[in-house]
Backbone as JSON Lines, residues from 0, in Angstrom:
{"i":0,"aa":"X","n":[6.03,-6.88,-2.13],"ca":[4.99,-6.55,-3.07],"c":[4.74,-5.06,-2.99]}
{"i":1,"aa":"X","n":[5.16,-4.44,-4.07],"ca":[5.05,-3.02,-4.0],"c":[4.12,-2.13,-5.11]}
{"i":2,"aa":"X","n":[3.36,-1.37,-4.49],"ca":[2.54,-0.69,-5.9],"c":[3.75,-0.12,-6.52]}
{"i":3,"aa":"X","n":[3.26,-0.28,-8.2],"ca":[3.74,0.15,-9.12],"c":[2.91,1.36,-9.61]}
{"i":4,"aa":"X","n":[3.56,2.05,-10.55],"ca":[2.54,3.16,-11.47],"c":[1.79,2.6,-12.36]}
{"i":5,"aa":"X","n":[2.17,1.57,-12.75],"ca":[1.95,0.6,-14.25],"c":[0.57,0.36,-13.53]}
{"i":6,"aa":"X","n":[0.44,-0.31,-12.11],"ca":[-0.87,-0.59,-11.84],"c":[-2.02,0.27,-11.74]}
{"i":7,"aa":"X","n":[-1.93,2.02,-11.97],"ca":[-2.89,2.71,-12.06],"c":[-4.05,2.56,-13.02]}
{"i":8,"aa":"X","n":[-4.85,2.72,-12.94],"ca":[-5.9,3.06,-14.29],"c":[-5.98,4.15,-14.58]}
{"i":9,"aa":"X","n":[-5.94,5.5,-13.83],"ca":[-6.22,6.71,-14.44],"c":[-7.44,6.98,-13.72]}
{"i":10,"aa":"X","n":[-8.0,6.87,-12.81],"ca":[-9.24,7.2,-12.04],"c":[-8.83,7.02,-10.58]}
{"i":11,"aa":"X","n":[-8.63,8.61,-9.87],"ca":[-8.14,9.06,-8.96],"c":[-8.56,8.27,-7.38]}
{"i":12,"aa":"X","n":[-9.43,7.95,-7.14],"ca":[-10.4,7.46,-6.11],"c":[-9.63,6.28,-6.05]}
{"i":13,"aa":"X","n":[-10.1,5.37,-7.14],"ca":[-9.57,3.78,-7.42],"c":[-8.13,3.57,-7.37]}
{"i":14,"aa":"X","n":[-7.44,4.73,-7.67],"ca":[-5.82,4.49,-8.01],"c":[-5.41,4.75,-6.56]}
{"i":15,"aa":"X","n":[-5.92,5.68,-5.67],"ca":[-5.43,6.07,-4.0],"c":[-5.96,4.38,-3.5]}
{"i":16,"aa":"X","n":[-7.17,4.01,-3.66],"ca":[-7.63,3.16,-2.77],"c":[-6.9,1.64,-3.18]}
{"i":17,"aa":"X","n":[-6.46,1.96,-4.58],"ca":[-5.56,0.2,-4.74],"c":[-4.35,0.43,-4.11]}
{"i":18,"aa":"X","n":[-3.33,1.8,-3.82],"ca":[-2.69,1.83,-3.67],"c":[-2.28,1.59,-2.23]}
{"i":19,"aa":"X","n":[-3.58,2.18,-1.26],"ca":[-4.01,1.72,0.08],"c":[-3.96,-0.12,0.15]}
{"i":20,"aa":"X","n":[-4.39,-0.69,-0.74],"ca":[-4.62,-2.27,-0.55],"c":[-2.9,-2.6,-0.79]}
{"i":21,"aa":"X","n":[-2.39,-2.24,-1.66],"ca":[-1.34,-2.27,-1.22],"c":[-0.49,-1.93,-0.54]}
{"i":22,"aa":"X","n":[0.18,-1.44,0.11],"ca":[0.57,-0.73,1.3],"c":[0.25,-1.83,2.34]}
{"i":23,"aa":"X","n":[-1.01,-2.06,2.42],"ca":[-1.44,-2.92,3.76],"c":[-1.23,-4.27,3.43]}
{"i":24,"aa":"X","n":[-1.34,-4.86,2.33],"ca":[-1.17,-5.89,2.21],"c":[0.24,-6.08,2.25]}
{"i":25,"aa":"X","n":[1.29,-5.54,1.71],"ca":[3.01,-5.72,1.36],"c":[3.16,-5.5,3.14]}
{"i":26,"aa":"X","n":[2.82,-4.71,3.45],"ca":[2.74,-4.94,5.5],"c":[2.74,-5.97,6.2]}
{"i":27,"aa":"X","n":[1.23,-6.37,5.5],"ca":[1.27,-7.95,6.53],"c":[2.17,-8.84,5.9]}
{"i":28,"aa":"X","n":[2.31,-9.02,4.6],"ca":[3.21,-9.89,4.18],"c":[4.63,-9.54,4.75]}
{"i":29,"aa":"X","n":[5.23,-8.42,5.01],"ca":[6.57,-8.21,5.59],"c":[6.26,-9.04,7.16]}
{"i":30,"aa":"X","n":[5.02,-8.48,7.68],"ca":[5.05,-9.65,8.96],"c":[5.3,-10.55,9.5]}
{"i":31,"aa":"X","n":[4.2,-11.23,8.79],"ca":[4.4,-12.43,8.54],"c":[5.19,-13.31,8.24]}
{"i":32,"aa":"X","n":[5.95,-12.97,7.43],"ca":[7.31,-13.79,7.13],"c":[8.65,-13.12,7.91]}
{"i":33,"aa":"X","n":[8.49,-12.58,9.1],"ca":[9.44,-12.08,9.68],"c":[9.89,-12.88,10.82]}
{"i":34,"aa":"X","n":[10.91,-12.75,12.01],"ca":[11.03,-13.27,12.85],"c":[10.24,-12.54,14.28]}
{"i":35,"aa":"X","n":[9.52,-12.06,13.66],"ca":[8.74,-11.51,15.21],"c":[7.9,-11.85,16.1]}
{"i":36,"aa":"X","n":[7.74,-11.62,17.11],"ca":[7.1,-12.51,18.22],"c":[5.82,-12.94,17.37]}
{"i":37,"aa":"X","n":[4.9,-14.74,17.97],"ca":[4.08,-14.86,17.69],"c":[2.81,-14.61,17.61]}
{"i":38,"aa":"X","n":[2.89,-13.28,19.02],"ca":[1.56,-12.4,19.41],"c":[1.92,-11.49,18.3]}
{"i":39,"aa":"X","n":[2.77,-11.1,18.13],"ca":[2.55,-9.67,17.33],"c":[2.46,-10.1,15.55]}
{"i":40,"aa":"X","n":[2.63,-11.62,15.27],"ca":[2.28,-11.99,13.9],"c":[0.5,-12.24,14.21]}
{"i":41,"aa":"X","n":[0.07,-12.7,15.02],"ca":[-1.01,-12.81,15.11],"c":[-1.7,-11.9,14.79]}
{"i":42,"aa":"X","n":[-1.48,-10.62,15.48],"ca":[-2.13,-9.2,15.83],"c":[-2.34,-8.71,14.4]}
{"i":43,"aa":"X","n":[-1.2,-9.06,13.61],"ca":[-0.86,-8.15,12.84],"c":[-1.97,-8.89,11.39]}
{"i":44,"aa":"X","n":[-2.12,-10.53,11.87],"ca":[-3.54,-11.18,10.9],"c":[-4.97,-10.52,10.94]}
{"i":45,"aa":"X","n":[-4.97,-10.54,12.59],"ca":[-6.73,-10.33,12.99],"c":[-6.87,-8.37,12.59]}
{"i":46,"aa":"X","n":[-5.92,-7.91,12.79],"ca":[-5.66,-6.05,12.06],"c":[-6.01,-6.47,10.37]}
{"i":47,"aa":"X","n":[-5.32,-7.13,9.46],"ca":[-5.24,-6.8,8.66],"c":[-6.89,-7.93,8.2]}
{"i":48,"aa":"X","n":[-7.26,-8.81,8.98],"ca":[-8.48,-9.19,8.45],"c":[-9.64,-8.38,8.63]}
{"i":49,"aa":"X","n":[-9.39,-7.55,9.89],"ca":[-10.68,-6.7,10.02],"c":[-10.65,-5.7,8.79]}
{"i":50,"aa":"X","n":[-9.19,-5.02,8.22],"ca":[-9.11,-3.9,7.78],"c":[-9.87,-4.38,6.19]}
{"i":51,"aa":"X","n":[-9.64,-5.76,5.51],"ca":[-9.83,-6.13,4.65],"c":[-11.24,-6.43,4.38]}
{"i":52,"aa":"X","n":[-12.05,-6.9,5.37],"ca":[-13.39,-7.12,5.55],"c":[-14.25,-5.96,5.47]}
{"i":53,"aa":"X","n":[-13.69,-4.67,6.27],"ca":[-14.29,-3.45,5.95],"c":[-13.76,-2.87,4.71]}
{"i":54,"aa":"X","n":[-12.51,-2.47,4.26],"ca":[-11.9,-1.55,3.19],"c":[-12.07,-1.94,2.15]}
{"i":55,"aa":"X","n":[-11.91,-3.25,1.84],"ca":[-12.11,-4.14,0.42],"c":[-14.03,-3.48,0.3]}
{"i":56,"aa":"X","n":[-14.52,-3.73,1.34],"ca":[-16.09,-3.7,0.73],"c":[-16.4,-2.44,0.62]}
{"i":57,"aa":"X","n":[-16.08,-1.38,1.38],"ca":[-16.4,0.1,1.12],"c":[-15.08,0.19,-0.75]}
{"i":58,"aa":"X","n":[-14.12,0.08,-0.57],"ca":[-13.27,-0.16,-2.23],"c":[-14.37,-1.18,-3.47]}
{"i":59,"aa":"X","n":[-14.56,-1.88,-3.16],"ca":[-15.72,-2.75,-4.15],"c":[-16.8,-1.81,-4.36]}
{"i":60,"aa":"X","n":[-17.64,-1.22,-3.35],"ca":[-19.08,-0.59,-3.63],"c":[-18.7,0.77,-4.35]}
{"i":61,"aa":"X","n":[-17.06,1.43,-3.98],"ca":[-17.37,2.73,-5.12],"c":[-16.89,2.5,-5.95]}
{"i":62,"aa":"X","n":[-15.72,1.25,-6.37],"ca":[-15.48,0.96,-7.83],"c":[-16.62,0.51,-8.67]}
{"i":63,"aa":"X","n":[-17.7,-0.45,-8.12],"ca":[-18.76,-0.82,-8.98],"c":[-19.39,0.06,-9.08]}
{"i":64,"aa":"X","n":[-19.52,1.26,-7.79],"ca":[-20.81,2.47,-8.37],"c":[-20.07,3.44,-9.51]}
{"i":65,"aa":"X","n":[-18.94,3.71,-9.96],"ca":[-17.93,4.19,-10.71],"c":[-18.53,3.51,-11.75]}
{"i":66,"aa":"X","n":[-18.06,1.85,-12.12],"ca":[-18.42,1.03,-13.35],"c":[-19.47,1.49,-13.6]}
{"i":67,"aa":"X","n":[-20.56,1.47,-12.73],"ca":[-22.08,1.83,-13.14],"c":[-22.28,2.94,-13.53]}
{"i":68,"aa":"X","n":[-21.78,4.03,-13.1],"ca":[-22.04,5.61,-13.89],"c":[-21.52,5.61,-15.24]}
{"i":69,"aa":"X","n":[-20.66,5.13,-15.4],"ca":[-19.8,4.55,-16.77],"c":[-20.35,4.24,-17.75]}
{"i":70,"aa":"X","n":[-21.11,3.12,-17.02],"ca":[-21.79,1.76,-18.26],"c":[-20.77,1.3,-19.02]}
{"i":71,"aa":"X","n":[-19.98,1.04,-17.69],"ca":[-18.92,0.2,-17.48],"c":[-19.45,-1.38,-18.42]}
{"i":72,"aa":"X","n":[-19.0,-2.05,-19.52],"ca":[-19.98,-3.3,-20.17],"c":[-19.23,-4.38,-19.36]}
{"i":73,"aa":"X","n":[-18.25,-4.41,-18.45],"ca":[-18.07,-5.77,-17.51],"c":[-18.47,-5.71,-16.43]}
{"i":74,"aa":"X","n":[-19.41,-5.09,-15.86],"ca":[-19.56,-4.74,-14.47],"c":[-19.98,-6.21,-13.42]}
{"i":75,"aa":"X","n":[-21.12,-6.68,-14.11],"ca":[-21.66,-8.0,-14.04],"c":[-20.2,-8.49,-13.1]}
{"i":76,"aa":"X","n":[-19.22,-9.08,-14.5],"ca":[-18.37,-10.36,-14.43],"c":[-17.92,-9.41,-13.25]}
{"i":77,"aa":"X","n":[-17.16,-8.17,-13.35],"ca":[-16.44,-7.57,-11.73],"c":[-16.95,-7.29,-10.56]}
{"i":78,"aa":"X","n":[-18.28,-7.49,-10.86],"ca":[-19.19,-7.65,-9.57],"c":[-19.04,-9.33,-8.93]}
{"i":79,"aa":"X","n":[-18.69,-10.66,-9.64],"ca":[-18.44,-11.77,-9.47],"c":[-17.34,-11.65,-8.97]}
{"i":80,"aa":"X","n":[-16.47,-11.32,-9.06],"ca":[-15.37,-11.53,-8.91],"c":[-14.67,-10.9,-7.52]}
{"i":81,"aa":"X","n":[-15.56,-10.0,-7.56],"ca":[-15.76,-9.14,-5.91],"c":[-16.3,-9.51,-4.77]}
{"i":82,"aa":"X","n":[-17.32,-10.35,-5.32],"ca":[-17.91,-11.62,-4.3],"c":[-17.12,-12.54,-3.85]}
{"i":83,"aa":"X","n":[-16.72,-13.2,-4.87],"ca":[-15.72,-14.09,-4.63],"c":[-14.21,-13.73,-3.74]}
{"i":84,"aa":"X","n":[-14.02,-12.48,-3.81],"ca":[-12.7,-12.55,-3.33],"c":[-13.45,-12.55,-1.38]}
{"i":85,"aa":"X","n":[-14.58,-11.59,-1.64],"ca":[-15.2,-11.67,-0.11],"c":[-15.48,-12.33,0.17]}
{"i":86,"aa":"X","n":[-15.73,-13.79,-0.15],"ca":[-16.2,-14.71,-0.01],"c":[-15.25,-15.44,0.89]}
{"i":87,"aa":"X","n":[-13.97,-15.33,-0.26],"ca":[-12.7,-16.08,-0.01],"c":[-12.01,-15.23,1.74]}
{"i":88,"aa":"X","n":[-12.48,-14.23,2.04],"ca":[-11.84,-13.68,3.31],"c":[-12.68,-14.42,4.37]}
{"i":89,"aa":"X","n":[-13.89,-14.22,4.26],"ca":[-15.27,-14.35,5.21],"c":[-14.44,-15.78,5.36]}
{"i":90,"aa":"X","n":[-14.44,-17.07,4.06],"ca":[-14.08,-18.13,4.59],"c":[-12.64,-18.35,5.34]}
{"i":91,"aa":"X","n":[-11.36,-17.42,5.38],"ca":[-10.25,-17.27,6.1],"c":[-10.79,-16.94,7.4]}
{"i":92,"aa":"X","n":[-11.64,-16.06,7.38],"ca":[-12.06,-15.83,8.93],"c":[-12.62,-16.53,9.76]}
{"i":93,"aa":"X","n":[-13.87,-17.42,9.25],"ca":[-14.49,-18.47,9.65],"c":[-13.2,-19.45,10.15]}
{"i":94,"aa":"X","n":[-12.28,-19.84,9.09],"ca":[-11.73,-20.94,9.08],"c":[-10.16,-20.49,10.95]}
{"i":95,"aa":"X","n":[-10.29,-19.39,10.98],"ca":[-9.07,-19.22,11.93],"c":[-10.23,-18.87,12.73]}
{"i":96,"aa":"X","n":[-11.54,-18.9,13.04],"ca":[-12.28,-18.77,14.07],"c":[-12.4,-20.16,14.65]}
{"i":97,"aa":"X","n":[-12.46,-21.53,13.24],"ca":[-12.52,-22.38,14.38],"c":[-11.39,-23.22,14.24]}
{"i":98,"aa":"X","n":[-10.45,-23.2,13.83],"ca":[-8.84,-23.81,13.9],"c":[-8.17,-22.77,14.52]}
{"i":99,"aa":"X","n":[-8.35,-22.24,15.01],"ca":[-7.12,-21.2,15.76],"c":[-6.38,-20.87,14.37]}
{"i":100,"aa":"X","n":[-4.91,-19.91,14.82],"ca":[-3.96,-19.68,13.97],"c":[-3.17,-20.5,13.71]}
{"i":101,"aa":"X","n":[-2.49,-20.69,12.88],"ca":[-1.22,-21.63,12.64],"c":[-0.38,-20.94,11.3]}
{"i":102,"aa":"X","n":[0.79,-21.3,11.41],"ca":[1.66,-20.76,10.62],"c":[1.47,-21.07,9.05]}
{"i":103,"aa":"X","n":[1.33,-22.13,8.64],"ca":[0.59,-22.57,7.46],"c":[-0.75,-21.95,6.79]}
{"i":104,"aa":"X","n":[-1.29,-21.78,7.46],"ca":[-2.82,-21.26,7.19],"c":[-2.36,-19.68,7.02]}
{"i":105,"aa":"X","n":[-1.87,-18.87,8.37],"ca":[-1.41,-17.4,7.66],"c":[-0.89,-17.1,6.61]}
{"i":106,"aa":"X","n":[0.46,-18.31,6.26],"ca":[0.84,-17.75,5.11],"c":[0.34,-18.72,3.64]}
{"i":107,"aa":"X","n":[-0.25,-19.04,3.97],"ca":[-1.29,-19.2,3.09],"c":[-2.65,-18.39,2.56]}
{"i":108,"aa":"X","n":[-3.02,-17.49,3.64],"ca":[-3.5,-16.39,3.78],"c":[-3.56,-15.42,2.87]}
{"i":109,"aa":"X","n":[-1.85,-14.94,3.36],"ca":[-0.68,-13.82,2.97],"c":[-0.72,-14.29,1.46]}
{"i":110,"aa":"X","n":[-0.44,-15.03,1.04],"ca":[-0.43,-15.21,-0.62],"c":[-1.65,-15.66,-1.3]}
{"i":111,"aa":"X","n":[-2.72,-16.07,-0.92],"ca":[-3.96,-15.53,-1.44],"c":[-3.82,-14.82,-2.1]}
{"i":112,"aa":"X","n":[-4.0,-13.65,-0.33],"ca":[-4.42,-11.91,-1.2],"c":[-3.51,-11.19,-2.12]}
{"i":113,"aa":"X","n":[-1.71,-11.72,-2.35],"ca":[-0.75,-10.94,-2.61],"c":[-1.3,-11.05,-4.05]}
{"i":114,"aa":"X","n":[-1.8,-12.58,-4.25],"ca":[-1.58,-13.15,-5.29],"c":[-2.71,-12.73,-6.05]}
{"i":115,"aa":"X","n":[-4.25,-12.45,-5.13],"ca":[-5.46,-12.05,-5.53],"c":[-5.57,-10.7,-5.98]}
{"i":116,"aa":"X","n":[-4.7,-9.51,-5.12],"ca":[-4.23,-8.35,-5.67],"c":[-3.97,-8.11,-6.76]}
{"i":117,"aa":"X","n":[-2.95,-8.75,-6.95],"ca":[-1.86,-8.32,-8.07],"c":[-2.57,-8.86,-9.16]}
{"i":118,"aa":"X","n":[-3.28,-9.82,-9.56],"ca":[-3.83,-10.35,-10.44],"c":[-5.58,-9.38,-10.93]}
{"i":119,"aa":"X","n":[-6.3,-9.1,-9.74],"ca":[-7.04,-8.51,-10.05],"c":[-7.09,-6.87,-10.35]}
{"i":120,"aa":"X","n":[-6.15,-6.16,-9.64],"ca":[-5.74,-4.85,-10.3],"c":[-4.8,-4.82,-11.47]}
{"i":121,"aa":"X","n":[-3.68,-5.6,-11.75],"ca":[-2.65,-5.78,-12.99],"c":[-3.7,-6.11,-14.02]}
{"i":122,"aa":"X","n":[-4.63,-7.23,-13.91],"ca":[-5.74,-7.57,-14.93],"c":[-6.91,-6.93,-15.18]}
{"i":123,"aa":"X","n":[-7.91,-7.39,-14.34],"ca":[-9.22,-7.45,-14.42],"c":[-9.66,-5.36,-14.26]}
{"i":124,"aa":"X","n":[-9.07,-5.14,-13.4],"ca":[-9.5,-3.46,-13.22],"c":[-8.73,-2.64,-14.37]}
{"i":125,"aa":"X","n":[-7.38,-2.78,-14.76],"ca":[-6.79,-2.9,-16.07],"c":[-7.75,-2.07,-17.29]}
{"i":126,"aa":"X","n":[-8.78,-2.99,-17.14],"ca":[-9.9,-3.03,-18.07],"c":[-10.87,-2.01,-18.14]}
{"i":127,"aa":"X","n":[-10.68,-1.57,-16.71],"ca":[-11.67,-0.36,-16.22],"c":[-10.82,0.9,-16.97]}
{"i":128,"aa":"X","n":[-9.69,0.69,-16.81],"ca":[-8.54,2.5,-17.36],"c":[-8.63,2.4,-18.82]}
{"i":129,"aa":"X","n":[-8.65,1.41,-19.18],"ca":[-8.7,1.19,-20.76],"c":[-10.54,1.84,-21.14]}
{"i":130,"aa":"X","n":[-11.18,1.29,-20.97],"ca":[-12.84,1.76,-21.39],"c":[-12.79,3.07,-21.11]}
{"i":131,"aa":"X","n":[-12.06,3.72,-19.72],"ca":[-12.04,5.02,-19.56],"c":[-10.61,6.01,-20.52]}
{"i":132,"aa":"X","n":[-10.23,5.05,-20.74],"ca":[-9.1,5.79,-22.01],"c":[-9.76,6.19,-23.23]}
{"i":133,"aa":"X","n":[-10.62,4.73,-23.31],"ca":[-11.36,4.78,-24.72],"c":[-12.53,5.95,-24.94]}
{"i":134,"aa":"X","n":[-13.1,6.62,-23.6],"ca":[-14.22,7.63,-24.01],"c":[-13.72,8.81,-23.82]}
{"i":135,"aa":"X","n":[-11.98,9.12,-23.63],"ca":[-11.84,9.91,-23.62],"c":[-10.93,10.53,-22.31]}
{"i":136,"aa":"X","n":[-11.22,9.84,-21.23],"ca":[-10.22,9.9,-20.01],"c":[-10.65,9.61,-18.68]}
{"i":137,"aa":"X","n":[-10.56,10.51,-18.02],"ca":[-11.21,10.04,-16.57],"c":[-12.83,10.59,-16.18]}
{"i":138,"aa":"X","n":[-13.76,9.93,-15.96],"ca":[-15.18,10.09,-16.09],"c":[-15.0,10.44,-14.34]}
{"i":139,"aa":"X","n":[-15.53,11.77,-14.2],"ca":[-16.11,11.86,-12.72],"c":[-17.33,11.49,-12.47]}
């Protein structure tokens, strides 16, 4: 899973920091599906859940404060949808806090987010470069 250019919007901050989610995410997924020891697939879950729990939410609070200087008109629905994906980690974390790890559950994990990525920057943020196309270009 590799960033593309196609996935930019045109707003410098947002385009470094999706490009960061990717990077880390196409990481753990190379992990994970590798033959490498089972400590170091582990390591490489509880790294990339901490990194996601913090980076996703500091990435959410300046894309929505962005939407909001904007008057961004979907902010609402991408504020839902931002919950939800945190929602969806908090419950991965909970859930390998009290089942331990297992190979099923990681990569089940792993394609969540590949799948939650790619769908919410290819789509839903999409939407954000377009409104900012439409007034003209990139709003600092």
């Amino acid at each position: 899973m590799m960033w593309k250019e196609k996935y930019k919007i045109g707003v410098d901050l947002i385009d470094q920091q999706h490009e960061e989610l990717f990077r880390r995410v196409s990481e753990f997924t190379r992990i994970i599906r590798s033959e490498e020891n089972w400590d170091a697939r582990i390591d490489k879950v509880k790294e990339t859940m901490a990194f996601m729990k913090d980076y996703v939410v500091d990435h959410f609070n300046e894309e929505e404060a962005y939407q909001a200087k904007i008057n961004y008109p979907e902010l609402e629905a991408h504020k839902k949808a931002h919950a939800s994906f945190k929602e969806g980690i908090e419950n991965y974390v909970k859930i390998f806090e009290e089942e331990g790890f297992n190979e099923d559950r990681i990569q089940e994990f792993g394609g969540k987010l590949m799948t939650w990525l790619i769908m919410h920057v290819a789509g839903m943020d999409q939407k954000i470069g377009e409104y900012v196309k439409s007034k003209g270009g990139q709003i600092q």
